[in-house]
C-alpha positions as a Markdown table, in Angstrom:
| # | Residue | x | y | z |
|---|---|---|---|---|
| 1 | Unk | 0.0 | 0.0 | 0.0 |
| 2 | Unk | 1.4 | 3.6 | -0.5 |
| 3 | Unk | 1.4 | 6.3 | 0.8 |
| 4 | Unk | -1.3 | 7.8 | -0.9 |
| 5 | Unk | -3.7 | 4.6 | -0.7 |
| 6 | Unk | -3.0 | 4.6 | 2.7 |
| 7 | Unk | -4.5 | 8.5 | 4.2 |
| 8 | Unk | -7.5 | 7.7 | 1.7 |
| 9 | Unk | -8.6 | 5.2 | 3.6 |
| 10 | Unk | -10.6 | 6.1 | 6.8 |
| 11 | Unk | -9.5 | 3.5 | 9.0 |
| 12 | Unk | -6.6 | 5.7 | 8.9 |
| 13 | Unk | -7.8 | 9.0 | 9.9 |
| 14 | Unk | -9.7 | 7.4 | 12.4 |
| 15 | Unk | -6.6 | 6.2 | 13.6 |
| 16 | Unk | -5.4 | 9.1 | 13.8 |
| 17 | Unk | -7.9 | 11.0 | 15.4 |
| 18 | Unk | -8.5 | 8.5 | 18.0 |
| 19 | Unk | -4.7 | 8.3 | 18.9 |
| 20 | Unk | -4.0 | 12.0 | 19.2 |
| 21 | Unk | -7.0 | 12.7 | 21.7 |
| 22 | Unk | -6.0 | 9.9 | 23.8 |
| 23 | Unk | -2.3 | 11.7 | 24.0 |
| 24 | Unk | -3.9 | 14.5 | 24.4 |
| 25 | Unk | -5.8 | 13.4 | 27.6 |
| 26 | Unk | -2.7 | 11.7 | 28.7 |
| 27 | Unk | 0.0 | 14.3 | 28.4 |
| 28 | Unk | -2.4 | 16.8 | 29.8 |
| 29 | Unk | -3.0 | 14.7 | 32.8 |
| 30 | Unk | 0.4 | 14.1 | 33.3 |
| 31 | Unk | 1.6 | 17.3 | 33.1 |
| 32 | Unk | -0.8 | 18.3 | 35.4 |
| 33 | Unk | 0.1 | 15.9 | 37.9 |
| 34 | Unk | 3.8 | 16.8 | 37.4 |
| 35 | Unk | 3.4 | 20.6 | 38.1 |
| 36 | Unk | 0.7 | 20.9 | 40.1 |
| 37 | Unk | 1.0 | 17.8 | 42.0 |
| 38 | Unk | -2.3 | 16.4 | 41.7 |
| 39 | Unk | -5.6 | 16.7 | 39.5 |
| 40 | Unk | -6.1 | 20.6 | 39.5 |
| 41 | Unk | -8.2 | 21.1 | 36.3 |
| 42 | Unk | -9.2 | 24.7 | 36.9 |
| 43 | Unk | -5.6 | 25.8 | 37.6 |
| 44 | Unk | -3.8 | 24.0 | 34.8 |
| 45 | Unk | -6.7 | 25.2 | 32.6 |
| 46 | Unk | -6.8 | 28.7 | 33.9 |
| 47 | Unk | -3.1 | 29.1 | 33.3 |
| 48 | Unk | -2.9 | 28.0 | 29.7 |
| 49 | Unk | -5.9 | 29.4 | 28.8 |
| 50 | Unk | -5.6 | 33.6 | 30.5 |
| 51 | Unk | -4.1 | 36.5 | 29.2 |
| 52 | Unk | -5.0 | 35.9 | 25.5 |
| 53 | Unk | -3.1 | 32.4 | 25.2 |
| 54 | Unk | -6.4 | 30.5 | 24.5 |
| 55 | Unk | -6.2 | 30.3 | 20.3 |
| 56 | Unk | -2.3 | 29.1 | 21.1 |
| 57 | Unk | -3.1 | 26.8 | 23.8 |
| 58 | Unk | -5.9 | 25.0 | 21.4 |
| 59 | Unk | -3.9 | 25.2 | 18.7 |
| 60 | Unk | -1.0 | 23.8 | 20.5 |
| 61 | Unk | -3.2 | 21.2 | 21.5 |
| 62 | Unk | -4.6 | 20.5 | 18.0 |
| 63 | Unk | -1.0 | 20.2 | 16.0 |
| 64 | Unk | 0.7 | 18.0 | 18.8 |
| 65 | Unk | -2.6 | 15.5 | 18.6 |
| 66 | Unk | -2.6 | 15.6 | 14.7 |
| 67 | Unk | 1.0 | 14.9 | 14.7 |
| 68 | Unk | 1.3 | 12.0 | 17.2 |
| 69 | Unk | -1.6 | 10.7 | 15.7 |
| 70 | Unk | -0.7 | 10.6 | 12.5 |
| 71 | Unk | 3.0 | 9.3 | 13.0 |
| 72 | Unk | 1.6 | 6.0 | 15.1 |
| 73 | Unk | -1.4 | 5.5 | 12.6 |
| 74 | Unk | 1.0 | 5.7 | 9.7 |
| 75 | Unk | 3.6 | 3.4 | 11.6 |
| 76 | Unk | 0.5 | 0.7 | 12.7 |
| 77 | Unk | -0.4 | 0.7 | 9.5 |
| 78 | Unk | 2.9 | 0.6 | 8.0 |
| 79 | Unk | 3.7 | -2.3 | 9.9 |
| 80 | Unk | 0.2 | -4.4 | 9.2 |
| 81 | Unk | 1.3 | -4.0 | 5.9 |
| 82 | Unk | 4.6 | -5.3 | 5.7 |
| 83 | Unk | 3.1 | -8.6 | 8.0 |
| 84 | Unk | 0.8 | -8.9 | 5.1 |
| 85 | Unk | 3.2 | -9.1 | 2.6 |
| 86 | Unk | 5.1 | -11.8 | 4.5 |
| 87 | Unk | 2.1 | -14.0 | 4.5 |
């Protein structure tokens, strides 16, 4: 399959979008637990979020999840196919 064949199919994006939100919810959870030492929503939230840093903290958010998501999708899928080919 190339590259091509392989972000047409949706599988893939779903892939993709389901990996980056679940990175997203972990690294934000960890970091919070990291610098706030337990689960302070309001404060991590707050903090990102105040002084006008809202369309950067979303789209921050957004580019990290698409990327991890679609570097791990590709890879999965990458690999799946070169097991096929073996078989």
């Amino acid at each position: 399959m190339k590259f091509k064949e392989m972000i047409s199919q949706r599988a893939f994006w779903k892939s993709v979008l389901f990996l980056g939100i679940g990175f997203l919810i972990v690294y934000d959870v960890v970091s919070m637990l990291f610098e706030y030492g337990g689960f302070h929503f309001k404060a991590f939230f707050t903090e990102r979020t105040e002084d006008g840093k809202l369309f950067r903290f979303i789209a921050g958010q957004l580019l990290a999840a698409f990327a991890y998501g679609f570097i791990i999708a590709f890879g999965q899928f990458r690999g799946k196919q070169k097991r096929d080919a073996k078989n």
